[in-house]
N, C-alpha and C positions, 0 to 999 in steps of 0.2 A: 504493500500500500504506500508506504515512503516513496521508494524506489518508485513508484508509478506515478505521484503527486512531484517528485523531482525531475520528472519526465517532460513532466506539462508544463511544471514552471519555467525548463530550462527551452522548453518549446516555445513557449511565450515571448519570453526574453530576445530568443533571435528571430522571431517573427515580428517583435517591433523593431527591433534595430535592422533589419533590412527593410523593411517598410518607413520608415524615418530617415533611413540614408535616399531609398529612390525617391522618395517624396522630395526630399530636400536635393535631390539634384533635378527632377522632375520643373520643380521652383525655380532654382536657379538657370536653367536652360531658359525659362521664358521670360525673365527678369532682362536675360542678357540681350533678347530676341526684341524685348522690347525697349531696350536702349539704342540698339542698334539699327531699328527700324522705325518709321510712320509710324502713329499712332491708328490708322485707318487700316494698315496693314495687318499688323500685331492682333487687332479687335476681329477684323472680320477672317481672317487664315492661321497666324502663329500661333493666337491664344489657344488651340487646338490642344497643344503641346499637353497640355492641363491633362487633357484626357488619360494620357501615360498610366494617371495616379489612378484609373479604374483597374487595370488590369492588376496593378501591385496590392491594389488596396482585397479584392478579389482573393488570390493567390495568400495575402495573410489571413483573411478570414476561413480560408478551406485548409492553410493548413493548421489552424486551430478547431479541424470540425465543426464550425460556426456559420451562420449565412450571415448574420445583423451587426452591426456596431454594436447594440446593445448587448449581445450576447455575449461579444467579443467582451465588452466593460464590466459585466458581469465574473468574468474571468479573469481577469488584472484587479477586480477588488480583492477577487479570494486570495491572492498573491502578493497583496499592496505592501505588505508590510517588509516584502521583502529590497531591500537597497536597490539591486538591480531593475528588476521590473517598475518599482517606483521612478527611478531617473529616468528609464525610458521610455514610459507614457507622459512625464513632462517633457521628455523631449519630442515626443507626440503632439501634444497638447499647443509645446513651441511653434512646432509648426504650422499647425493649423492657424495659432494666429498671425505668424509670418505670411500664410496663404493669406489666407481673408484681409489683410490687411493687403497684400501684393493687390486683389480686382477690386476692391474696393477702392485703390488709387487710380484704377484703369477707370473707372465707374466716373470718380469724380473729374478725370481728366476729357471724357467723353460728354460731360454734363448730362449724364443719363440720369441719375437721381431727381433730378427736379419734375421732369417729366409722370359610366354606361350599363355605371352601375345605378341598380335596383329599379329599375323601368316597369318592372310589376308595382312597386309602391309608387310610382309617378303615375300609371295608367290608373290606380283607382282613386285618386283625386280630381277635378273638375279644373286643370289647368292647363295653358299650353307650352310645351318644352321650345325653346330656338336654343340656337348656338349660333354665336357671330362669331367670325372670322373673318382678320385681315389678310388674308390672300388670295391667291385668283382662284378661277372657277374650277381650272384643272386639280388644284392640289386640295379643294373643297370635294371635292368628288372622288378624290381620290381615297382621301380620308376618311367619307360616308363609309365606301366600300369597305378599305379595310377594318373599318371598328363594326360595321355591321349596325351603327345608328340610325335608328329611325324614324326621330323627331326632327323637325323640319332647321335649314340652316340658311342665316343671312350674310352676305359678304358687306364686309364694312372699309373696303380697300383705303380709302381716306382714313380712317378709326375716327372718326366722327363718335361713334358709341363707348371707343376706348377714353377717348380724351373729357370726355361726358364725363363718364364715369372714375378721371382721376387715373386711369393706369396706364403706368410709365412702361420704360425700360432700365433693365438692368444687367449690366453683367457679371458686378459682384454675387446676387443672389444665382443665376444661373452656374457660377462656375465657384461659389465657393468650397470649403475643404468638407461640408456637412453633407453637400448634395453630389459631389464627387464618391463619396462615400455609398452613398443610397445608391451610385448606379455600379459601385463595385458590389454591394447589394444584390442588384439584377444579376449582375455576372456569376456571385460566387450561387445560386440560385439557378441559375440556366434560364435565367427570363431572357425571352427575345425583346428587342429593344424596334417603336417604330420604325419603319424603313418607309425614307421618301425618296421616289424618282429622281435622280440627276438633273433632270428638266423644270423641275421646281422646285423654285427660289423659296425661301422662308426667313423668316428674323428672329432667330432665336430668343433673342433676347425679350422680347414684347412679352410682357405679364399680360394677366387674364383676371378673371374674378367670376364670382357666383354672386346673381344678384336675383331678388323676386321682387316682383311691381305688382299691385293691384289692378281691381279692373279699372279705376282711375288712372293709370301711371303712377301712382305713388312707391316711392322703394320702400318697401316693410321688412328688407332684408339686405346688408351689404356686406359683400365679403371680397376685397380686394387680395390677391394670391402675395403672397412672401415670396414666394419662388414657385416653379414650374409643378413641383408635386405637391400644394399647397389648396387643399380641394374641401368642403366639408361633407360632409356624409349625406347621402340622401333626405335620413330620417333628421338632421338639421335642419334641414330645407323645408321639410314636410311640417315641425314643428312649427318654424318660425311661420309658415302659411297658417296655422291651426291657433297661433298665439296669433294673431294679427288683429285688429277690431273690426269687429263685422259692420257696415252699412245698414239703418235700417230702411 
């Protein structure tokens, strides 16, 4: 039982320090990328580089038997007290706020800042679903198909709807060190990740939000997203319709 419990620790240990070394060169490759380059370039092709840290991030959670972050932090508590594994989840922790802090200066340099589930419980309420989207009609139809949605969708290529409603972009929330995480997540998981056509354009970067209006137009519900997986639950939504004050 020792001898097995010293196993894991000592697993843990070099699963963060190689995970903290590629990360931190992962970092450094695009720090360098984007001194060296446009800021237009770096944003829309170099900052890519980021993605690196899915794969490594991935590769430590499976070899800790693990799919989540959490499960992964779950496992460095049990061990925390040891010197080793303690200095190298701060040097974990370093990182991330070395990251976060890296597109967060990308964020403000761009002055981005300023700016399908449960459809049984949707169908037995008396309301209508849309989805707006800012892109063309190709990559709207593309999208119906592969998600298999099939409540109706308005294109708002202007974002007239977005800018309405207050939502920016960012590229700090898409590409921080937490949501880099969540798609090494997908990986260590075997989730397929969407695939779009070559032939359409998209902006990653554009936040979204969950909103419900009344039959007046009134919002009785607003949920502007944090970041891209940033969604609330159906049965939210269903609530906040059911809490809402009725007309007599």
């Amino acid at each position: 039982m020792a001898e097995e419990r010293l196993l894991q620790k000592d697993g843990l240990v070099k699963g963060l320090e190689d995970l903290v070394i590629s990360g931190r060169q992962i970092l450094e490759n695009a720090i360098v990328e984007r001194r060296n380059g446009s800021l237009q370039d770096f944003s829309s092709k170099k900052i890519s580089l980021l993605l690196g840290f899915t794969d490594m991030g991935a590769h430590f959670l499976s070899s800790l038997s693990v799919k989540t972050k959490t499960e992964a932090e779950e496992l460095w508590k049990k061990y925390f007290h040891d010197v080793d594994v303690r200095d190298h989840v701060e040097d974990l922790l370093q990182l991330e706020m070395d990251w976060n802090e890296f597109v967060e200066g990308v964020d403000s340099e761009l002055n981005l800042n300023d700016n399908l589930h449960g459809e049984n419980l949707l169908d037995a309420v008396p309301i209508r679903v849309l989805v707006i989207s800012f892109g063309c009609r190709e990559g709207g139809l593309y999208w119906l198909q592969d998600t298999g949605f099939k409540y109706d969708m308005l294109l708002d290529q202007q974002r007239e709807m977005y800018h309405a409603f207050g939502l920016g972009m960012s590229i700090a929330k898409v590409w921080s060190f937490s949501n880099m995480f969540l798609y090494a997540e997908y990986k260590a998981s075997k989730r397929q990740f969407p695939r779009t056509p070559a032939n359409i354009k998209d902006n990653i970067y554009q936040l979204g939000g969950d909103f419900v209006l009344d039959e007046h137009g009134k919002v009785i519900y607003f949920h502007p997203s944090e970041n891209p997986s940033d969604r609330p639950s159906v049965t939210e939504l269903l609530n906040a319709i059911g809490e809402a004050p009725k007309k007599p």
